[in-house]
N, CA, C and O atoms as a Tinker XYZ file with bonds, in Angstrom:
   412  protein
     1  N     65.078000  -23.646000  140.335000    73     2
     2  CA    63.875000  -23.700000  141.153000    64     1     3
     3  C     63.236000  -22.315000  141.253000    63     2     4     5
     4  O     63.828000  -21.273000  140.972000    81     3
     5  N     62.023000  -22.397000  141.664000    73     3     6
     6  CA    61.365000  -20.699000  141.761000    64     5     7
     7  C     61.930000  -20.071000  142.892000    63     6     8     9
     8  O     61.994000  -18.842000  142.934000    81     7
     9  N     62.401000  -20.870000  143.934000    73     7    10
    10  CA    62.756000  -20.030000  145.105000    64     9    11
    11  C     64.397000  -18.912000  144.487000    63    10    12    13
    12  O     64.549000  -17.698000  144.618000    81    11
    13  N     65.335000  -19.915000  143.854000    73    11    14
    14  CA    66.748000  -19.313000  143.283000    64    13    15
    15  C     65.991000  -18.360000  142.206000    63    14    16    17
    16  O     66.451000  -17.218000  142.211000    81    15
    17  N     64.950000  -18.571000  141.302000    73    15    18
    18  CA    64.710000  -17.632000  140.275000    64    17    19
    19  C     64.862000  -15.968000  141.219000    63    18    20    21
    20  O     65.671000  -15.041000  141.182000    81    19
    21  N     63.337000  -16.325000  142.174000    73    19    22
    22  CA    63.007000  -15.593000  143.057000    64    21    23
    23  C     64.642000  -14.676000  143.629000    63    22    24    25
    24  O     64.846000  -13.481000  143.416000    81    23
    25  N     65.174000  -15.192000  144.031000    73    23    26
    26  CA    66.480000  -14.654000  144.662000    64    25    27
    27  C     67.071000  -13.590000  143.323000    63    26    28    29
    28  O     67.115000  -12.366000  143.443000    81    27
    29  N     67.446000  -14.243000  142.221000    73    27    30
    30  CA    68.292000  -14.004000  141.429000    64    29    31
    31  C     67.654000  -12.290000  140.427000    63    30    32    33
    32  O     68.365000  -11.558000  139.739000    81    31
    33  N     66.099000  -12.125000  140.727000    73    31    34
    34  CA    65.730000  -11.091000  140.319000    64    33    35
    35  C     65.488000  -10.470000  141.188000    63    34    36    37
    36  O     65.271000   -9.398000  140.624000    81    35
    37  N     65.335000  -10.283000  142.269000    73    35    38
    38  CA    65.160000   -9.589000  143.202000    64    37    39
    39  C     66.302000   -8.945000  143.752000    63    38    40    41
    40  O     67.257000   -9.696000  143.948000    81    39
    41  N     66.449000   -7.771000  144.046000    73    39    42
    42  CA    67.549000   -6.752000  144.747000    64    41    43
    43  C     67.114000   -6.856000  146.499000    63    42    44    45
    44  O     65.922000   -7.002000  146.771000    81    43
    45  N     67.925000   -6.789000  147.386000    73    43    46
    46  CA    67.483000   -6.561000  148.916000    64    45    47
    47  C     66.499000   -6.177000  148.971000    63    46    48    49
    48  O     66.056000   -5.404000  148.122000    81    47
    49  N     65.775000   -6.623000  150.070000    73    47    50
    50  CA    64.542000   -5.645000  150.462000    64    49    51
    51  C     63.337000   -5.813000  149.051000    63    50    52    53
    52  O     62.275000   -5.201000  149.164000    81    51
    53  N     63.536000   -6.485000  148.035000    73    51    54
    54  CA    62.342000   -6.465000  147.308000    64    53    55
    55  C     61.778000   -8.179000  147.132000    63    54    56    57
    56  O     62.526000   -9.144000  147.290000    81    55
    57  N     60.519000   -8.258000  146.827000    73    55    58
    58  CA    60.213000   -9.825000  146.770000    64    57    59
    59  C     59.018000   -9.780000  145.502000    63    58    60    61
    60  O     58.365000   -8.890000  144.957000    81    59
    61  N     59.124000  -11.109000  145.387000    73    59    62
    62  CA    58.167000  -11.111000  143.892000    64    61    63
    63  C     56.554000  -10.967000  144.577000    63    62    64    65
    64  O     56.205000  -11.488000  145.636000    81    63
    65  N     55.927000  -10.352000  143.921000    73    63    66
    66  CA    54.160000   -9.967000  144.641000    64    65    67
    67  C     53.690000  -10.491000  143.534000    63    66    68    69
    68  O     54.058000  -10.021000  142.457000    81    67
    69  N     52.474000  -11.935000  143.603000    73    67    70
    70  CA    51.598000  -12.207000  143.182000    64    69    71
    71  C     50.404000  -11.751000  143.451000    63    70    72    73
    72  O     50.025000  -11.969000  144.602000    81    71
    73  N     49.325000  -10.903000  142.410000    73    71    74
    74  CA    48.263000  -10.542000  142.604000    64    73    75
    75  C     47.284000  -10.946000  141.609000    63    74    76    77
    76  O     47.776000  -11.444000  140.596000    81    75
    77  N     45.909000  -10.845000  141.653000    73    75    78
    78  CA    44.614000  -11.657000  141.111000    64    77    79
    79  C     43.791000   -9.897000  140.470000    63    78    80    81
    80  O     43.479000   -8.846000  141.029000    81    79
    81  N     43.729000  -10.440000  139.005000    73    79    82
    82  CA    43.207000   -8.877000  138.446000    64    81    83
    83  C     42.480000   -9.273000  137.839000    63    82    84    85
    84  O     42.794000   -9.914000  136.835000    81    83
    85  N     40.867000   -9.002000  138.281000    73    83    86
    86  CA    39.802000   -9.176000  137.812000    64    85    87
    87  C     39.439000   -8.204000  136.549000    63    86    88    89
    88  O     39.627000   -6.989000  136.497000    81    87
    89  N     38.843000   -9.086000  135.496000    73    87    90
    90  CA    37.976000   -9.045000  134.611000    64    89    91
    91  C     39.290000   -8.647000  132.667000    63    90    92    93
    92  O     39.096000   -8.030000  131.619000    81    91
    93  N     40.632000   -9.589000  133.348000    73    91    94
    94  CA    40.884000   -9.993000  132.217000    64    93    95
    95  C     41.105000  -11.230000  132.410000    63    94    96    97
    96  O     40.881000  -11.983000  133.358000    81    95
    97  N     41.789000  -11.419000  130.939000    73    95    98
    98  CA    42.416000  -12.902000  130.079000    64    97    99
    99  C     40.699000  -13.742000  130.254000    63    98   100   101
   100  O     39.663000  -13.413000  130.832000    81    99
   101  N     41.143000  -15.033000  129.356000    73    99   102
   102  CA    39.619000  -15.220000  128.667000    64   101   103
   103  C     38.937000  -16.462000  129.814000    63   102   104   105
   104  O     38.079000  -17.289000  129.505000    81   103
   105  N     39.574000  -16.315000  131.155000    73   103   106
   106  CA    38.801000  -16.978000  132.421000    64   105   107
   107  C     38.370000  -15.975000  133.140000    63   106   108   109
   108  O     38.325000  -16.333000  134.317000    81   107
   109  N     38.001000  -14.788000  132.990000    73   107   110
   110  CA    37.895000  -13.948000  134.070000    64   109   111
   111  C     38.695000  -13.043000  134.653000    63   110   112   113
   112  O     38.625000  -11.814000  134.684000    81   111
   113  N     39.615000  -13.952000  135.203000    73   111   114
   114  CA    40.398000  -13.445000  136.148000    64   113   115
   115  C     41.888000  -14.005000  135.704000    63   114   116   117
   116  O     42.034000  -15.090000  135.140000    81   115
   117  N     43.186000  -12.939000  136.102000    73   115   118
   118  CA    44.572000  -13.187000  135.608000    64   117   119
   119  C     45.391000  -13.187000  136.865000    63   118   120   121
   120  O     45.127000  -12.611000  137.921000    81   119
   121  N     46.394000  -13.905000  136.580000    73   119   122
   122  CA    47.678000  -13.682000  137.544000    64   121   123
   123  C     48.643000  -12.495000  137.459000    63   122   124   125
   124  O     49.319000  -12.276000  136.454000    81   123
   125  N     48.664000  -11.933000  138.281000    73   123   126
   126  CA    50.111000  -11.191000  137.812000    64   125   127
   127  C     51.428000  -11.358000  138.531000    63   126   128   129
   128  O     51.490000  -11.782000  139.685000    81   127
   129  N     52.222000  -11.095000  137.989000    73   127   130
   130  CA    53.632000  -11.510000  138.786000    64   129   131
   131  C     54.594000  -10.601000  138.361000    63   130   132   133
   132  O     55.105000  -10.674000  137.244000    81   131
   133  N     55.017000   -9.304000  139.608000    73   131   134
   134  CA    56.023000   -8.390000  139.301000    64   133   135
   135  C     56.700000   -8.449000  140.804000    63   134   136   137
   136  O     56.261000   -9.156000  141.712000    81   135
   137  N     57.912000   -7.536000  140.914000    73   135   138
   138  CA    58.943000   -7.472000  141.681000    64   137   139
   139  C     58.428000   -6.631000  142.629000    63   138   140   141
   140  O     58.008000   -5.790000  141.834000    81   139
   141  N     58.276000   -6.409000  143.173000    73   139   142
   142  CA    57.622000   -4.722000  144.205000    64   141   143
   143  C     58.838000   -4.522000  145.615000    63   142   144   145
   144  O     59.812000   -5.247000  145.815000    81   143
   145  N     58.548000   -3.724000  146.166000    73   143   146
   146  CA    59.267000   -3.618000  147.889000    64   145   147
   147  C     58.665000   -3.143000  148.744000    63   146   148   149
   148  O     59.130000   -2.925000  149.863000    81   147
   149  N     57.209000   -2.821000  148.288000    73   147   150
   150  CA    56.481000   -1.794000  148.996000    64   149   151
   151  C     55.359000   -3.185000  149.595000    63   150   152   153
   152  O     54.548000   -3.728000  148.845000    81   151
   153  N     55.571000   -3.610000  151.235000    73   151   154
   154  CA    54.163000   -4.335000  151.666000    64   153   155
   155  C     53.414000   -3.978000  152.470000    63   154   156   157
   156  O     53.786000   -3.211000  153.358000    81   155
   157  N     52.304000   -4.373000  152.400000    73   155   158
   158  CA    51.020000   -3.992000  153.545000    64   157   159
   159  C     51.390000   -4.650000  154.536000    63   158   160   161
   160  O     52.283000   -5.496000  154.580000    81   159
   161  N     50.383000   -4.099000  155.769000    73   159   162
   162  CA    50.846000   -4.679000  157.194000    64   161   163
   163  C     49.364000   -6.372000  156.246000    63   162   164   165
   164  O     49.813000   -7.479000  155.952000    81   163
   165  N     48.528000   -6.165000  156.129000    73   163   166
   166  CA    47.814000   -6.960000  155.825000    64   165   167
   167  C     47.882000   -8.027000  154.558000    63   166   168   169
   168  O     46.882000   -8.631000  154.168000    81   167
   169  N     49.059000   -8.160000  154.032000    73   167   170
   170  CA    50.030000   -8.967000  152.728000    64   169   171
   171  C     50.185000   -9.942000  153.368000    63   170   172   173
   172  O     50.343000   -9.890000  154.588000    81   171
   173  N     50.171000  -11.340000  152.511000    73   171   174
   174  CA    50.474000  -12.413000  153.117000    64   173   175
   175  C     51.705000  -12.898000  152.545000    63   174   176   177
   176  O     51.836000  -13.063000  151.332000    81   175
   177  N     52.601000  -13.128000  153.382000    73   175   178
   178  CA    54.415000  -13.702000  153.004000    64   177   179
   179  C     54.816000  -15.008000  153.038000    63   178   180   181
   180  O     55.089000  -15.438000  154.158000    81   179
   181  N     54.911000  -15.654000  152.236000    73   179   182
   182  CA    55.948000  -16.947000  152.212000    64   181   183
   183  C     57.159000  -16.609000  151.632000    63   182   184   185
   184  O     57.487000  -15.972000  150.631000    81   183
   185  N     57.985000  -17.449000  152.892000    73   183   186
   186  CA    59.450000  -17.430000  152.553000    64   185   187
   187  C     59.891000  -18.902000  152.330000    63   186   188   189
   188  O     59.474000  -19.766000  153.101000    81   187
   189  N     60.439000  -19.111000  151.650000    73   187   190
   190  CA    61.277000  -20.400000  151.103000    64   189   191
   191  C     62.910000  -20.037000  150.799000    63   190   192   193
   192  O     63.216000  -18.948000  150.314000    81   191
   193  N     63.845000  -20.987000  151.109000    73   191   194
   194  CA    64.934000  -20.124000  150.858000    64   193   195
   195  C     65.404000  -19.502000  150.975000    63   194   196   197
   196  O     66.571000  -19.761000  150.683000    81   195
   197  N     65.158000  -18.003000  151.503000    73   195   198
   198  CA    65.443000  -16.786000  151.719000    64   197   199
   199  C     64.692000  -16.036000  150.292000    63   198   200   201
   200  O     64.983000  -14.867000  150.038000    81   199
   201  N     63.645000  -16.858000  149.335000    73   199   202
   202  CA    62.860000  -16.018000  148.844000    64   201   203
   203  C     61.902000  -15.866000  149.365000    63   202   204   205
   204  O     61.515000  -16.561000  150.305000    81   203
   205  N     61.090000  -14.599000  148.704000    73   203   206
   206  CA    59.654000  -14.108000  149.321000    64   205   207
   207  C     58.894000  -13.837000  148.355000    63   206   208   209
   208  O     59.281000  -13.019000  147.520000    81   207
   209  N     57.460000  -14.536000  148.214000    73   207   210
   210  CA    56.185000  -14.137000  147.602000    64   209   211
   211  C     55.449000  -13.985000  148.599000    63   210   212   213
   212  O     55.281000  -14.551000  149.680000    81   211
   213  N     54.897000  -12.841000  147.881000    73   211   214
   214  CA    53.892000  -11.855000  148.888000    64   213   215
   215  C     52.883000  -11.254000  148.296000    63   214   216   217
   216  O     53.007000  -10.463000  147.361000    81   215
   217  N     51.425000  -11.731000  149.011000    73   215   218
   218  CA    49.937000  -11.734000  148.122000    64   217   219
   219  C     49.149000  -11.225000  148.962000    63   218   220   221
   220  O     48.967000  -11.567000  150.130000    81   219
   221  N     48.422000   -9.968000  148.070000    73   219   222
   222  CA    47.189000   -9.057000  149.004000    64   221   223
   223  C     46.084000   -9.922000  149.759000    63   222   224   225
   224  O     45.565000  -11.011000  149.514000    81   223
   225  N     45.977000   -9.219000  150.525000    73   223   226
   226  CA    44.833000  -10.264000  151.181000    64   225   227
   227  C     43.362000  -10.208000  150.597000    63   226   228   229
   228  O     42.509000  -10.324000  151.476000    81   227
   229  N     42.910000  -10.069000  149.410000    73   227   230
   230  CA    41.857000   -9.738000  148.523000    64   229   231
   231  C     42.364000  -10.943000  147.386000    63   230   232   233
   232  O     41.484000  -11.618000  146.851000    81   231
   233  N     43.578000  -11.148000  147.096000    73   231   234
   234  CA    44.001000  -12.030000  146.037000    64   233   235
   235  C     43.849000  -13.325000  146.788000    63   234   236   237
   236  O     43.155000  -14.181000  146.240000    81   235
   237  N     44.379000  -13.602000  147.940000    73   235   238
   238  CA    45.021000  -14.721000  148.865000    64   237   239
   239  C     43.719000  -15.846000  148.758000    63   238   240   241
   240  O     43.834000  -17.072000  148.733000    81   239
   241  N     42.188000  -14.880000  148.693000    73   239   242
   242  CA    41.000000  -15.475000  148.825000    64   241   243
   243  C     40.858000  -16.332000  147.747000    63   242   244   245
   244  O     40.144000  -17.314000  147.948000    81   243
   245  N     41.367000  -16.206000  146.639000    73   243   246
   246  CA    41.425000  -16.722000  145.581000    64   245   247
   247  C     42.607000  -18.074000  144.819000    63   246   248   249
   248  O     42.689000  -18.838000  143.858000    81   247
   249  N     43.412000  -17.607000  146.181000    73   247   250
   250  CA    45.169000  -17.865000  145.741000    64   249   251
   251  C     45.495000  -19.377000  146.956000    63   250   252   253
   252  O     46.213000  -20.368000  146.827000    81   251
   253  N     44.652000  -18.951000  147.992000    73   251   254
   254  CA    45.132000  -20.105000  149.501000    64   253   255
   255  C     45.009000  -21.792000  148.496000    63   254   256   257
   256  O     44.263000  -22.316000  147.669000    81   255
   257  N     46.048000  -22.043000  149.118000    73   255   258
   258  CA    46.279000  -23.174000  148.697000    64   257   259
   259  C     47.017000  -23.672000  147.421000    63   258   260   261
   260  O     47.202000  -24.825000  147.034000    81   259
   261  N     47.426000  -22.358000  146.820000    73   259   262
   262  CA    47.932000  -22.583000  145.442000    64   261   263
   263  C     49.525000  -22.850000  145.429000    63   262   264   265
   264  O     50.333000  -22.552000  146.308000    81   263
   265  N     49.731000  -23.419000  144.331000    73   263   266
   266  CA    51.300000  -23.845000  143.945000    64   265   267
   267  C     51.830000  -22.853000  143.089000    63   266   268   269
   268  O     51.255000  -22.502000  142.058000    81   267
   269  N     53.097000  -22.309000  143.549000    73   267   270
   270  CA    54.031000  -21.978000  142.421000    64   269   271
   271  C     54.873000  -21.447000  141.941000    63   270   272   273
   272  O     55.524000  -20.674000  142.643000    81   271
   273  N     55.350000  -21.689000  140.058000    73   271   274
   274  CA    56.547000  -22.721000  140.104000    64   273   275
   275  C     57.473000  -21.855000  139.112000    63   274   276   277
   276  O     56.816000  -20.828000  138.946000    81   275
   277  N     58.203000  -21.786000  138.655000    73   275   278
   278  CA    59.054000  -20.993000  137.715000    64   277   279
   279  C     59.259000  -22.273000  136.585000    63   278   280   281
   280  O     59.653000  -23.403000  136.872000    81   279
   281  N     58.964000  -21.882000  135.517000    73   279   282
   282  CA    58.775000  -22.810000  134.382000    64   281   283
   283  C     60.066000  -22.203000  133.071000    63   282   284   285
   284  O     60.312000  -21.145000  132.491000    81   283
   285  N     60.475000  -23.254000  133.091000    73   283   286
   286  CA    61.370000  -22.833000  131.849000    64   285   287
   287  C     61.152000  -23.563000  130.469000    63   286   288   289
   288  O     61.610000  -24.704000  130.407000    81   287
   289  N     60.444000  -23.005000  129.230000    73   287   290
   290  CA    60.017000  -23.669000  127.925000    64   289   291
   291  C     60.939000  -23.067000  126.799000    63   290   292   293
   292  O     61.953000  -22.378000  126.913000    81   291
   293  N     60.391000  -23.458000  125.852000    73   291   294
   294  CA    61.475000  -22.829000  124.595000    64   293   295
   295  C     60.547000  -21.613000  124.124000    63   294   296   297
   296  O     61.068000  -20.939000  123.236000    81   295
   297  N     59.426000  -21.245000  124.491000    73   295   298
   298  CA    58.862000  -20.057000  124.037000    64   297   299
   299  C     58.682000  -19.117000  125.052000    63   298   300   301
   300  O     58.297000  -17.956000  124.914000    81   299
   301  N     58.987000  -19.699000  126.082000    73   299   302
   302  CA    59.098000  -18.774000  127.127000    64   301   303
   303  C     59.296000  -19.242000  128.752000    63   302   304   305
   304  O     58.948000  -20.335000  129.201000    81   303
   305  N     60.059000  -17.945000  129.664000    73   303   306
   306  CA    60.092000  -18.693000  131.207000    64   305   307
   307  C     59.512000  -17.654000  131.642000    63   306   308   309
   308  O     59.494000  -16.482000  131.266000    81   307
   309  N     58.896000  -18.381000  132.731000    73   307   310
   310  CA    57.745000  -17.408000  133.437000    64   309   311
   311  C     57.428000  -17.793000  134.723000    63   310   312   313
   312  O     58.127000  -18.772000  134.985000    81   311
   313  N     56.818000  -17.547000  135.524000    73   311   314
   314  CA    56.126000  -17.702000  137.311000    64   313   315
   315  C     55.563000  -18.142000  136.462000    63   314   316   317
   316  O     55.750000  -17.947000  135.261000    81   315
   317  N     54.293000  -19.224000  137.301000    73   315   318
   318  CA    53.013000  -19.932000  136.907000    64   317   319
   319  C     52.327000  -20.417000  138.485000    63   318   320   321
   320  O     52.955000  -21.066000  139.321000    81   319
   321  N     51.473000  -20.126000  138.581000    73   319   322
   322  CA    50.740000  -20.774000  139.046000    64   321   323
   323  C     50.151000  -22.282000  139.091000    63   322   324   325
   324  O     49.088000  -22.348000  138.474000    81   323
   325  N     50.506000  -23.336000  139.581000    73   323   326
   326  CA    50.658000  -24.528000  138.781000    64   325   327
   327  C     49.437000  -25.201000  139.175000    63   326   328   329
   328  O     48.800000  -25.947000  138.433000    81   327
   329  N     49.136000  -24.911000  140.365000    73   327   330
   330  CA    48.134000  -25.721000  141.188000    64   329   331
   331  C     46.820000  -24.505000  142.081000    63   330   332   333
   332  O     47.154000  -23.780000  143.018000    81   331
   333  N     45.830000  -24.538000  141.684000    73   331   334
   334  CA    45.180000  -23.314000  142.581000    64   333   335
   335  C     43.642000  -24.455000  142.809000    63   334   336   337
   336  O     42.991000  -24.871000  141.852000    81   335
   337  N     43.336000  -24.770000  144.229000    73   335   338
   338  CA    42.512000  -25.292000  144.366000    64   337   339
   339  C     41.097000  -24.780000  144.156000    63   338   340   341
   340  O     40.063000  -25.392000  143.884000    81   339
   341  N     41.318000  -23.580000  144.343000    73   339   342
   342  CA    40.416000  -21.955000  144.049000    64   341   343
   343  C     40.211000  -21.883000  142.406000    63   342   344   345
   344  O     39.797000  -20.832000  141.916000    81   343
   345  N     40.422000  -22.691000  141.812000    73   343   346
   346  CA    40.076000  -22.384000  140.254000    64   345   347
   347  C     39.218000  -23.607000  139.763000    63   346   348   349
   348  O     39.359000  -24.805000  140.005000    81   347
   349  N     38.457000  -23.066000  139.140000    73   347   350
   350  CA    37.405000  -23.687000  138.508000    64   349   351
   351  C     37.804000  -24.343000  136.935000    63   350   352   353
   352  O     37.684000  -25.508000  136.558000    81   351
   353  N     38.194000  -23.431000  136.361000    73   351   354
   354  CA    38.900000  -23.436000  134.915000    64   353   355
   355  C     40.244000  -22.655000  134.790000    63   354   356   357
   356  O     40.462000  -21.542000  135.270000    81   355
   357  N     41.223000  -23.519000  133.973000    73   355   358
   358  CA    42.591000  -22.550000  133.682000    64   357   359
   359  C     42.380000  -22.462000  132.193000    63   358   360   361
   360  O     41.790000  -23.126000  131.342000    81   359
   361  N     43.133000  -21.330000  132.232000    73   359   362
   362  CA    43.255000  -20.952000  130.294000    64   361   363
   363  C     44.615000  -21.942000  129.937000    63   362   364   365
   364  O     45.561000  -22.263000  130.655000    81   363
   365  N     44.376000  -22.195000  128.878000    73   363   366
   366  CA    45.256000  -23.342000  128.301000    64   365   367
   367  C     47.237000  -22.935000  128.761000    63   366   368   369
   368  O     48.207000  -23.632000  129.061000    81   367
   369  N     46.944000  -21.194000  128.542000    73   367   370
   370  CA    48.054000  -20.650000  128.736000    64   369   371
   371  C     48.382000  -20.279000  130.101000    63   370   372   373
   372  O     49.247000  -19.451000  130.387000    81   371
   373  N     47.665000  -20.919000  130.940000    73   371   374
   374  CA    48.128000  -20.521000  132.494000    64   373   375
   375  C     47.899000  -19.655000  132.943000    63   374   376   377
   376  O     47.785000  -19.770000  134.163000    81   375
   377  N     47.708000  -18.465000  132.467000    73   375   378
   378  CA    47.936000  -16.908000  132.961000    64   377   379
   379  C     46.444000  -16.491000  133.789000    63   378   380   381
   380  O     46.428000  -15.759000  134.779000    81   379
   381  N     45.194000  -17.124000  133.160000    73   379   382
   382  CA    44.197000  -16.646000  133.612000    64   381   383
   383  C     43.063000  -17.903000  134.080000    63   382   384   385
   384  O     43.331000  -19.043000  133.698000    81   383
   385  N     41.917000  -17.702000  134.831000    73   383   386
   386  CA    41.315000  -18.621000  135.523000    64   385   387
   387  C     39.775000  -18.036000  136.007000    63   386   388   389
   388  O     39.468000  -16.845000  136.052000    81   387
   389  N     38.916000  -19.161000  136.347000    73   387   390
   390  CA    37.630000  -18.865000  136.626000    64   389   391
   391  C     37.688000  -19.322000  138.169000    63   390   392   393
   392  O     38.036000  -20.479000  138.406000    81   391
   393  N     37.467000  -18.741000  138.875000    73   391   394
   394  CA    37.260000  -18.800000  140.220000    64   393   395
   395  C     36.106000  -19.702000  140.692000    63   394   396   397
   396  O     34.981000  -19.434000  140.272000    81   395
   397  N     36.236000  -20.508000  141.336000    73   395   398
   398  CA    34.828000  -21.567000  142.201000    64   397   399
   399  C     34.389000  -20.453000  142.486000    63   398   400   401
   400  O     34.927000  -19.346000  142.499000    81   399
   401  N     32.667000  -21.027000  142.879000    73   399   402
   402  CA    32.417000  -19.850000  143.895000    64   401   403
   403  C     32.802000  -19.930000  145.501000    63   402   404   405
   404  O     32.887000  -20.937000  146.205000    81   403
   405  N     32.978000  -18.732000  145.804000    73   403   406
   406  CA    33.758000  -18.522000  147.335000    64   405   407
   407  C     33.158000  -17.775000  147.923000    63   406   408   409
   408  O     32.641000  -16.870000  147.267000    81   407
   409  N     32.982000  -17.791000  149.136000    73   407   410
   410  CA    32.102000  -16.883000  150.058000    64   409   411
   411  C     32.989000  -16.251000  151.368000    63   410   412
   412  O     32.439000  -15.516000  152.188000    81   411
């Protein structure tokens, strides 16, 4: 599951940080997904499990409401974003997306 992935790469004190990086991959906009330990008082935290994803509040605008999932394929395992109600278009490969418009 993503929550045990989540656990199993993470050291104490660190949690996986999803963030939204404008003006790559071929929707616009990309996901990223790295390990960090460093959070803002203004980061938004879900815990499941005793894991933690944790998203800037500039990404979150983009991100509220989204799913997601740790995927395991034969070409590759990865975080994914599975579900983002905030997206207009996904790239075939998951990684990147066109944002509705949001105000």
């Amino acid at each position: 599951s993503c929550a045990s992935r989540i656990k199993a790469i993470c050291k104490e004190n660190e949690f996986l940080r999803l963030q939204v990086e404008g003006g790559e991959g071929c929707g616009g906009f990309s996901y990223k997904f790295e390990v960090d330990s460093g959070k803002e008082d203004s980061d938004f935290v879900v815990e499941q499990a005793g894991a933690k994803l944790v998203v800037d509040k500039d990404s979150l605008q983009v991100l509220e409401g989204s799913t997601v999932d740790y995927t395991q394929e034969m070409i590759r395992n990865s975080f994914v974003v599975k579900e983002n109600p905030k997206a207009e278009m996904t790239c075939g490969c998951g990684t990147s997306f066109s944002p509705k418009d949001f105000k």
